[in-house]
C-alpha positions as CSV (number, residue, x, y, z in Angstrom):
1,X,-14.8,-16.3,12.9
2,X,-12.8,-13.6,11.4
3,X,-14.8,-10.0,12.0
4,X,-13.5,-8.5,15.1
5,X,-16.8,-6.4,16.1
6,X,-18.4,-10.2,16.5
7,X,-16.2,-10.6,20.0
8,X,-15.6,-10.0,22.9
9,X,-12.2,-9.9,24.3
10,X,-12.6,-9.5,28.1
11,X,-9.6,-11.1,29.9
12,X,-8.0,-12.7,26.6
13,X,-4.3,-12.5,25.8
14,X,-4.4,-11.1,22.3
15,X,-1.9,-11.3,19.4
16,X,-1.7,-8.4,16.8
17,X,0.3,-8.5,13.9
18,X,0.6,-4.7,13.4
19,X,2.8,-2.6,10.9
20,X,5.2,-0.8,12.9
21,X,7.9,-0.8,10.1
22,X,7.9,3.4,10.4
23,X,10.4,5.5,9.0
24,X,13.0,6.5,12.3
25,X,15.6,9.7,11.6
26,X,19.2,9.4,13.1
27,X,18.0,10.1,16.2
28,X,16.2,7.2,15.9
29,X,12.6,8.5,16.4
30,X,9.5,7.9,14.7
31,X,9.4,10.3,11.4
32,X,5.9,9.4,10.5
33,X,3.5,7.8,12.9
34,X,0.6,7.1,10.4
35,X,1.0,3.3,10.7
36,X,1.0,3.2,14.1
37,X,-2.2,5.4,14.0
38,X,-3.7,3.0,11.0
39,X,-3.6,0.3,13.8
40,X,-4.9,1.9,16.7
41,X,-8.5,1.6,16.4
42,X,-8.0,-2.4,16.4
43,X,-5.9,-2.3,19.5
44,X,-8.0,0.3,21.6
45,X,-11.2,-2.5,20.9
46,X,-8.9,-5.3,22.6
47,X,-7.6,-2.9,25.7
48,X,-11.7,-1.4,25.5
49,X,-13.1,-4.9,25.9
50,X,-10.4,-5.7,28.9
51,X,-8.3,-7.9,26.7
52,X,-4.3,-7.6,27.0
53,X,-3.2,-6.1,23.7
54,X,0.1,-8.0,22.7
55,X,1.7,-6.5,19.5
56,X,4.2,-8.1,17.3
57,X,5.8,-6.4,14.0
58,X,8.9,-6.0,11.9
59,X,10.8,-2.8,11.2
60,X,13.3,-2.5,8.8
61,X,15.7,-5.1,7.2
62,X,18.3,-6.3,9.7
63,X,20.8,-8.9,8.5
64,X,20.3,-11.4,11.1
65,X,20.1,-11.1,15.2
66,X,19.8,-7.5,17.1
67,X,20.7,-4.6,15.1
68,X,20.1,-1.2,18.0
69,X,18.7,0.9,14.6
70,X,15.8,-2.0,14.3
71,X,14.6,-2.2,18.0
72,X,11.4,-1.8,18.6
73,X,12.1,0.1,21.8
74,X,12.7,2.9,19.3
75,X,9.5,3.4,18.7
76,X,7.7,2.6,22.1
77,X,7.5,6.4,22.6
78,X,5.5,7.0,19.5
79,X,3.1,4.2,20.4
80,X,2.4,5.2,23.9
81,X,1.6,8.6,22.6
82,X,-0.8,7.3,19.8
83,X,-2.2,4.9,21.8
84,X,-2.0,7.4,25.0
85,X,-1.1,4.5,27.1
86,X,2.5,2.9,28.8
87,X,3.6,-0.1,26.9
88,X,5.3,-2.9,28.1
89,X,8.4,-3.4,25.9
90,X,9.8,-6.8,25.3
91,X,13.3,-7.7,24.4
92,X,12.1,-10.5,22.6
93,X,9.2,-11.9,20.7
94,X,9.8,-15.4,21.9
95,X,10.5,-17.5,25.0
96,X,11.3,-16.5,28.4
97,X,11.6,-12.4,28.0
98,X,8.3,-12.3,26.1
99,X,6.7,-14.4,28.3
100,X,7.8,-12.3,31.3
101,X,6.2,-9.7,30.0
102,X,2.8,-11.0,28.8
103,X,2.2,-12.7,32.1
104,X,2.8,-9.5,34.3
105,X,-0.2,-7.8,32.0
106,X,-3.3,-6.7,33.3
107,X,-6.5,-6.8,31.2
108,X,-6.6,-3.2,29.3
109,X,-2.4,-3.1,28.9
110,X,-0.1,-2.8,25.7
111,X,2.8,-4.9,25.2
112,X,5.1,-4.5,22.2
113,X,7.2,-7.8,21.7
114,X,10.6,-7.2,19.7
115,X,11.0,-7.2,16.4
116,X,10.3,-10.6,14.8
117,X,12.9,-10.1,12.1
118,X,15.6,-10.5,14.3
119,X,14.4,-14.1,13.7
120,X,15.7,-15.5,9.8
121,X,12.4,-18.0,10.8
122,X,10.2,-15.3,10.5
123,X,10.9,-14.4,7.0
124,X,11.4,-18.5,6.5
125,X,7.6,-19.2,7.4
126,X,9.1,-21.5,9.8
127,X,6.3,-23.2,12.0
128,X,8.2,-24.4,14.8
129,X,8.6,-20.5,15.2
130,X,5.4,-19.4,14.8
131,X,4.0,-21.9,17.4
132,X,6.4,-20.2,19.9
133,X,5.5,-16.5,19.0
134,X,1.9,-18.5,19.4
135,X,2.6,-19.0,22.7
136,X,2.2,-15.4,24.0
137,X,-1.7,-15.6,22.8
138,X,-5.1,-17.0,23.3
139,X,-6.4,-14.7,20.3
140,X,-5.0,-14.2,16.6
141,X,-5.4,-10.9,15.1
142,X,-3.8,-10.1,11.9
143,X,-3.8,-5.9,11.3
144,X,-1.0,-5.6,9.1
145,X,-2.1,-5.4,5.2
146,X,0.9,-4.4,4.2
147,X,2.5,-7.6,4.5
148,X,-0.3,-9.6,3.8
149,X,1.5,-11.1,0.5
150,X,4.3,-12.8,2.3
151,X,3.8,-16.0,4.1
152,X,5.7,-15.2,7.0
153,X,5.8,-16.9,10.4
154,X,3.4,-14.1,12.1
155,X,1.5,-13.1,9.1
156,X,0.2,-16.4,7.6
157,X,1.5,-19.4,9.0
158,X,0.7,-18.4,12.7
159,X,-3.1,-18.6,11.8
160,X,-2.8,-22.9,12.2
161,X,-2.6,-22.4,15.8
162,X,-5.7,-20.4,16.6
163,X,-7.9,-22.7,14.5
164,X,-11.2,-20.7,16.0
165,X,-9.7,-17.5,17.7
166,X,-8.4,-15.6,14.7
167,X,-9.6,-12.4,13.1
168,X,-9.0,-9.7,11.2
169,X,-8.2,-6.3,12.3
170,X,-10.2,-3.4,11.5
171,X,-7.4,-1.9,9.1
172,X,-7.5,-5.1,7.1
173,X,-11.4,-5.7,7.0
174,X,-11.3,-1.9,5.4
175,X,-8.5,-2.8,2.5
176,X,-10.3,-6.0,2.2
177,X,-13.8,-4.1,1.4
178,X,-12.2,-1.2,-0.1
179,X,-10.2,-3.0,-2.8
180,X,-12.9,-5.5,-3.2
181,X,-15.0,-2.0,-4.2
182,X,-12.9,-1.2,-6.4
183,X,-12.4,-4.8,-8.3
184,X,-16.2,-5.7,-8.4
185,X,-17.9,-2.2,-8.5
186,X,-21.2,-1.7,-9.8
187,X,-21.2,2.2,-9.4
188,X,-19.9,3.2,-13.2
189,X,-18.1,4.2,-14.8
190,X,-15.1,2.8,-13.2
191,X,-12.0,4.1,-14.1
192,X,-8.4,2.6,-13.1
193,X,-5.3,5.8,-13.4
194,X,-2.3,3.5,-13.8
195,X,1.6,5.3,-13.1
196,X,4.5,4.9,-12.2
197,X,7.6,3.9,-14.1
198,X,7.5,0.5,-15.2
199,X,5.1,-1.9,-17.8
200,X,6.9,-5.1,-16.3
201,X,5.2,-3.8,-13.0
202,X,2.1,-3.5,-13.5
203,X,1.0,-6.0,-16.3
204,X,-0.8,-8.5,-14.2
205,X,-2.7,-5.4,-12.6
206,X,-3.8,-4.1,-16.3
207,X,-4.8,-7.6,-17.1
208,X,-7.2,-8.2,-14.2
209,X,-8.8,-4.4,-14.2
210,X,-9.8,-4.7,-18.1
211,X,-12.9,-7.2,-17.0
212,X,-13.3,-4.3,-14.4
213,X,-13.2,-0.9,-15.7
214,X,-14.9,0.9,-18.3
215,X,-11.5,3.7,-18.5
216,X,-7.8,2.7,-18.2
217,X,-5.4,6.0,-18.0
218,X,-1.8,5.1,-18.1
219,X,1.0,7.5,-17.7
220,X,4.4,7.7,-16.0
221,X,7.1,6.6,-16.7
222,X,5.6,3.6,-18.3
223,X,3.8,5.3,-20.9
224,X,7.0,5.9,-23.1
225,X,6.9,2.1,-24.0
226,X,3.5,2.1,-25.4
227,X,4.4,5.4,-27.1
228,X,7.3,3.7,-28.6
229,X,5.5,0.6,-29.5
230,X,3.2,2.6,-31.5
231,X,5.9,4.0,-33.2
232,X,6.3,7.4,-31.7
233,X,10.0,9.3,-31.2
234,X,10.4,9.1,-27.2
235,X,13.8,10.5,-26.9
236,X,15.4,9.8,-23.8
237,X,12.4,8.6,-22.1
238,X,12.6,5.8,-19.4
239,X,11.2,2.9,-22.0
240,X,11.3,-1.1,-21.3
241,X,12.4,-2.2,-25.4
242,X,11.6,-6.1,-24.2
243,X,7.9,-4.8,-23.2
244,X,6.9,-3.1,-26.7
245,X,4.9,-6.5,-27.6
246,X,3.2,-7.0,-24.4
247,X,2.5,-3.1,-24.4
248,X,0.3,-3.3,-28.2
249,X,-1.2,-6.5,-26.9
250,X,-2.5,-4.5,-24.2
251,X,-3.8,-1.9,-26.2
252,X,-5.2,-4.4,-28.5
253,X,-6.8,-6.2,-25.4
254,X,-8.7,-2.5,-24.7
255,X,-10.2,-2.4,-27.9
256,X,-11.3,-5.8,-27.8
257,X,-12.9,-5.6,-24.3
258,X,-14.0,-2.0,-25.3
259,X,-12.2,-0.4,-22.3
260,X,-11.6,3.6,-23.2
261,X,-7.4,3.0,-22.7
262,X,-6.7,6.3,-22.7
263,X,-2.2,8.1,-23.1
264,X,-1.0,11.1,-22.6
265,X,-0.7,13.0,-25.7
266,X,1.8,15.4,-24.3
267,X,5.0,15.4,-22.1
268,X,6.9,17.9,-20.1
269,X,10.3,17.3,-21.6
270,X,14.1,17.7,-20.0
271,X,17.3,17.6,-21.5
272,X,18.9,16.4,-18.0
273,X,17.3,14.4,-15.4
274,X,17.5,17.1,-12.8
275,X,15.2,19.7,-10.9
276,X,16.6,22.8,-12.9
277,X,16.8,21.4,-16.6
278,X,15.8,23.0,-19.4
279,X,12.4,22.2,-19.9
280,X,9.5,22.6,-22.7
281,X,5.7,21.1,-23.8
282,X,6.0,18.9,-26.7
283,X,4.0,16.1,-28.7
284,X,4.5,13.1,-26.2
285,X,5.4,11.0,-30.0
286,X,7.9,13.8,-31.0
287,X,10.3,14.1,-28.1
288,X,13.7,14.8,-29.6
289,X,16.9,12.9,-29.1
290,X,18.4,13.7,-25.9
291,X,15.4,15.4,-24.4
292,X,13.1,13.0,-21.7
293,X,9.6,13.2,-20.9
294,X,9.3,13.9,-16.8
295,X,5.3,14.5,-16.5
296,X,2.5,14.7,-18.7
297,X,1.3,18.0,-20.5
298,X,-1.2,20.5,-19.9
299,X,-3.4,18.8,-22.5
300,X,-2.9,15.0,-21.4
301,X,-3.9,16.6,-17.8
302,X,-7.4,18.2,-19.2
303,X,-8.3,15.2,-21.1
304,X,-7.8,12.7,-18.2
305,X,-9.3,15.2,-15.6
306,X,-12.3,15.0,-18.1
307,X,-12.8,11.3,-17.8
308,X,-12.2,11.4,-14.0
309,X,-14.6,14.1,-13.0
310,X,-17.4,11.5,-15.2
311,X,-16.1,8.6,-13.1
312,X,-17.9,7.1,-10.0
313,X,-15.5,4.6,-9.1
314,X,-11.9,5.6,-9.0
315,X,-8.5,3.8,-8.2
316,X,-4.9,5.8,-8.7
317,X,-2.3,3.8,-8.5
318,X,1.1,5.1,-9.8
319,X,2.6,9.0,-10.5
320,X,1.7,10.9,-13.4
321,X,6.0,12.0,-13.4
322,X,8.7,12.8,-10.9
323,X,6.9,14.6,-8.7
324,X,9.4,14.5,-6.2
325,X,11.0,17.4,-8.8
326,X,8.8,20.1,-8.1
327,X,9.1,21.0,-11.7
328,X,7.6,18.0,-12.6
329,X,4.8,17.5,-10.3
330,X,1.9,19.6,-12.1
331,X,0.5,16.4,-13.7
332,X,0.4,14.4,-10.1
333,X,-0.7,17.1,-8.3
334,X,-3.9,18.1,-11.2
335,X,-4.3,14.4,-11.0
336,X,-4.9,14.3,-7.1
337,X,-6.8,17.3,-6.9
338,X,-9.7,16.0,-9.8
339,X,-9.4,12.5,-7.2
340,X,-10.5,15.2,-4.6
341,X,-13.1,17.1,-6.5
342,X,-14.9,13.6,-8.2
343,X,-15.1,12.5,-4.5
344,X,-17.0,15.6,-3.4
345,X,-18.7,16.7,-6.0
346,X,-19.5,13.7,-8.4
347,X,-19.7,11.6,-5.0
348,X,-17.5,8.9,-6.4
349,X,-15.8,6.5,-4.8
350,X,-12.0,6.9,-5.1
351,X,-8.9,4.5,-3.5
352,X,-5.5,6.0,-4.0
353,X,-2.8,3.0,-3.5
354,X,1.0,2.5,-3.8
355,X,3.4,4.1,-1.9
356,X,4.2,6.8,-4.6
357,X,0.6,7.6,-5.1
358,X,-0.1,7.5,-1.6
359,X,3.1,9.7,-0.8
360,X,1.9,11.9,-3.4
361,X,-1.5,12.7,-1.8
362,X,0.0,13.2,1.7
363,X,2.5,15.7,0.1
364,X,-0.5,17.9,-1.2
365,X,-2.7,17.7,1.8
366,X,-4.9,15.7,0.1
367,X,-5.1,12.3,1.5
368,X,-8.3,13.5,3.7
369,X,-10.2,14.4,0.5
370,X,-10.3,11.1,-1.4
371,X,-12.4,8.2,-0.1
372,X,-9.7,5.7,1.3
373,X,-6.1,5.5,0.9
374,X,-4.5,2.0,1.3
375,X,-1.6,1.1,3.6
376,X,-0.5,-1.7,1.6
377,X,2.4,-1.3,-1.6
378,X,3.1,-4.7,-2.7
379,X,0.2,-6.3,-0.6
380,X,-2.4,-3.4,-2.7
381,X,-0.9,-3.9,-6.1
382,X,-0.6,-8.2,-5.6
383,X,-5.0,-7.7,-4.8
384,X,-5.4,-5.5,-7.9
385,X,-3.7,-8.6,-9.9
386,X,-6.3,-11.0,-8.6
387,X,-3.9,-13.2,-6.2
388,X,-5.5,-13.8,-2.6
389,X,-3.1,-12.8,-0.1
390,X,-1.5,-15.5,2.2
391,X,-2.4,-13.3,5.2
392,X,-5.9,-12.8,4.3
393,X,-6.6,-16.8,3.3
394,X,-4.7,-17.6,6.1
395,X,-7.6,-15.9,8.4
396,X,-10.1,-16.5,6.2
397,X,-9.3,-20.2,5.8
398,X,-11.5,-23.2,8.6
């Protein structure tokens, strides 16, 4: 039993593993409330069905016991008005406090338990403390995708204790199917748009998608090491010299699968790593010395638009450039906006993941015109490599 429209919750005391680790502001207020809204659907169906919505999470990083900044009293004010509900706060994720709090619940409540991080255990996968966060439920539900590759306490190892009450959220039944789409599609072509700044990165991702896609368009920063590899002048460029090998045996590994692995074939250059360098359009093999390539070229942007707008599956993962430098953001933005246009007018599928890309499309308004955006970063990009998550199996597994 893992798909939560299968039950009924009335009068059960359910555990949710949610994603609350938000961005706060030195006011220490929630800055961007999209996870919290991501996981709402799954905890309106508990406190819908009359079951008593317990939620459990991490937020930030803190170096062991309370830090104030991690609290998640900070964001009980966010999540109340999401949720437009009171939550009952915890001080504690375990023992007495949280049990306090659980027990006073009424079927249809919220309670937010403290962040589980204040714990070393939780990060440890210790099981002795993930039958005590256990303790708080009668119902396992694991919403949080985002750390679905870790095998922490609350995400994976939890799941032994609610051997037939323990499900998956909505927000991770939609990943699930939505990067599953992508990885065993048979709406073609299927084309994979692969950025960002590093080969070493992404290498078990281009391995896995070249049984999967018919296109492969690689550019960012990572680019400049296949350039190089095939000889090309690079300049400054961001290259990985240890990675020119593995970067022709990938393009070797295209032809031989006959996968269309498509480079830019211009850059926009800079002779500074800043927003207000000199800047020009050159051949992306003939940057001169001193100069860096920041974002692909008009003509790199035409021809990968062309393969895109053919497409009928479509997964971005990874910045054309620095699109944080509004200089260099033409190439991420004309990338985002043919996502947008395939979607509605080639009706292709298209799953923008990674929290650059995924940045990226909020920043242009255009995270409501592509077909699903993931939540997950390293969760998203460990799928694309093939690796079953330890939070998914962990659900999955009787």
């Amino acid at each position: 039993m893992y798909q939560i429209d299968q039950v009924n919750l009335k009068g059960k005391r359910v555990l949710i593993r949610v994603d609350f680790n938000v961005p706060l502001n030195d006011n220490l207020q929630v800055t961007d409330d999209t996870r919290i809204r991501a996981a709402a659907k799954t905890i309106l169906k508990v406190t819908n069905d009359g079951g008593k919505a317990i939620l459990m999470s991490h937020l930030g990083r803190p170096k062991g016991g309370y830090e104030e900044k991690y609290s998640l009293r900070n964001i009980v004010p966010a999540v109340s008005a999401v949720l437009n509900k009171t939550i009952h706060f915890a001080d504690d994720c375990i023992g007495e406090k949280a049990a306090a709090i659980v027990n006073q619940m009424q079927d249809g409540d919220v309670a937010l338990l403290e962040n589980l991080r204040f714990y070393k255990e939780e990060e440890g996968g210790d099981e002795f403390f993930a039958g005590q966060i256990a303790e708080n439920g009668d119902v396992y539900i694991n919403d949080a995708f985002g750390t679905a590759h870790r095998a922490h306490a609350s995400t994976a190892v939890i799941a032994k204790f609610f051997p037939t009450d323990r499900l998956f959220g909505y927000l991770m039944e939609d990943e699930v199917k939505n990067i599953d789409r992508v990885l065993n599609s048979n709406q073609t072509p299927v084309t994979a748009i692969i950025g960002g700044s590093k080969v070493s990165s992404k290498i078990a991702i281009i391995e896995n998608l070249m049984d999967r896609v018919d296109n492969l368009l690689i550019a960012g920063g990572m680019a400049f090491t296949f350039i190089k590899a095939q000889k090309g002048k690079v300049g400054s460029s961001l290259v990985e010299n240890d990675k020119l090998e593995i970067a022709l045996d990938l393009i070797t590994m295209a032809r031989n699968k006959n996968v269309n692995l498509l480079l830019p074939t211009d850059a926009v250059i800079a002779d500074q790593f800043a927003a207000n360098a000199n800047t020009k359009i050159t051949s992306i093999g003939s940057i001169p010395d001193g100069w860096m390539g920041l974002d692909i070229g008009p003509a790199s942007i035409e021809s990968f638009k062309e393969v895109i707008l053919r497409s009928k599956t479509i997964l971005w993962n990874g910045p054309m450039g620095v699109f944080e430098m509004e200089t260099f953001a033409k190439g991420t933005i004309a990338i985002a906006e043919a996502l947008a246009e395939a979607t509605k007018s080639n009706n292709a599928f298209t799953l923008v993941g990674g929290g650059d890309s995924v940045a990226a499309v909020n920043q242009f308004g255009l995270a409501d015109q592509v077909s699903y955006v993931s939540t997950g970063g390293g969760a998203m990009l460990e799928s694309l490599e093939g690796i079953e998550l330890p939070g998914i199996a962990a659900i999955k597994k009787i």
